[in-house]
N, C-alpha and C positions, 0 to 999 in steps of 0.2 A: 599470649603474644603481646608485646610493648610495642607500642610505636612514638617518633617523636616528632612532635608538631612546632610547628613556629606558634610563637604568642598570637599572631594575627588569626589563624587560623583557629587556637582558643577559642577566642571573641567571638569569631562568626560561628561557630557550631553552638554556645552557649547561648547568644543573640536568637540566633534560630530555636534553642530550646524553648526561651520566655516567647517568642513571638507564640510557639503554639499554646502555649497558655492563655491566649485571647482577653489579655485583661482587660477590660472596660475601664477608662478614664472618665472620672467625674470632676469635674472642674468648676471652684467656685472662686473668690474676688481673690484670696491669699495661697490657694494649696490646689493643689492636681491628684486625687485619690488613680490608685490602680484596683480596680477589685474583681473578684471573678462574674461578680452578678450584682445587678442593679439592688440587691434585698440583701447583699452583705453588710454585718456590721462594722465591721470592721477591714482597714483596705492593709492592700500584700505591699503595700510600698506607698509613700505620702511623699509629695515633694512638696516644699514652702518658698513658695518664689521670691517670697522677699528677702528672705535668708541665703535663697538657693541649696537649701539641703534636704537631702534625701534619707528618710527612715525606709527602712525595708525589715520586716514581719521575720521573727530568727525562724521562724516553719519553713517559708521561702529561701532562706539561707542555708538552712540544714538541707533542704531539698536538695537544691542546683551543688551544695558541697558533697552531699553524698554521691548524684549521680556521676559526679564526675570530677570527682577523686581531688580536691581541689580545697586546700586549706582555708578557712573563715577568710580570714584576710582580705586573700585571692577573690574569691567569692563575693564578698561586697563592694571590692572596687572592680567586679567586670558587670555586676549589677547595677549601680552607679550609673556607667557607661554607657548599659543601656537606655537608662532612663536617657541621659543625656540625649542620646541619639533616638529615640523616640520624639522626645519632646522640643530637640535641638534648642536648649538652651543650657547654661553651664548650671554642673552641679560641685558647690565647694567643699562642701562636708557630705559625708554619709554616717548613717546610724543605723546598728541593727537594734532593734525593738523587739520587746515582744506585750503585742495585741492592747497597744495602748499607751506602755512605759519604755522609754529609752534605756537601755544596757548601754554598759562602760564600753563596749567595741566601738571605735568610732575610727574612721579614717581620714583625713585632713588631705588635703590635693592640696 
């Protein structure tokens, strides 16, 4: 069965996906880490506040794009988003990464 959603409605079911993900924010002078546990080495999404850009981990990307059926793209600017609304501050770029190195996906707001 298909069903079809309004873009808002998107958001909020995806928003509510990450929220159950419980990430822990570590936060120090320059960047805002998300991670699942305080003994991770590495975090599922980094924001640089002086920059205001967001890397986000392509495991976390391939995740939230598999569950739900939703092209890269798509995908890293409703994750973005969230950051944004999490942390209520603007995010200008996004990057997907993987576990350390930035990847050519990037999306410019």
């Amino acid at each position: 069965m298909k069903y079809i959603i309004t873009e808002s409605q998107l958001y909020r079911v995806v928003f509510r996906y990450l929220d159950i993900h419980r990430f822990i924010k570590i936060e120090n002078e320059d960047k805002i880490y998300f991670v699942h546990s305080e003994n991770n080495e590495f975090s599922e999404i980094t924001y640089q506040k002086k920059y205001k850009t967001c890397n986000i981990d392509n495991n976390l990307i391939s995740l939230v794009s598999d569950f739900f059926s939703l092209n890269r793209k798509d995908t890293i600017e409703i994750i973005g988003r969230w950051v944004e609304y999490n942390l209520q501050m603007q995010v200008n770029d996004i990057w997907g990464s993987n576990k350390g190195g930035i990847t050519a996906l990037r999306i410019k707001k």
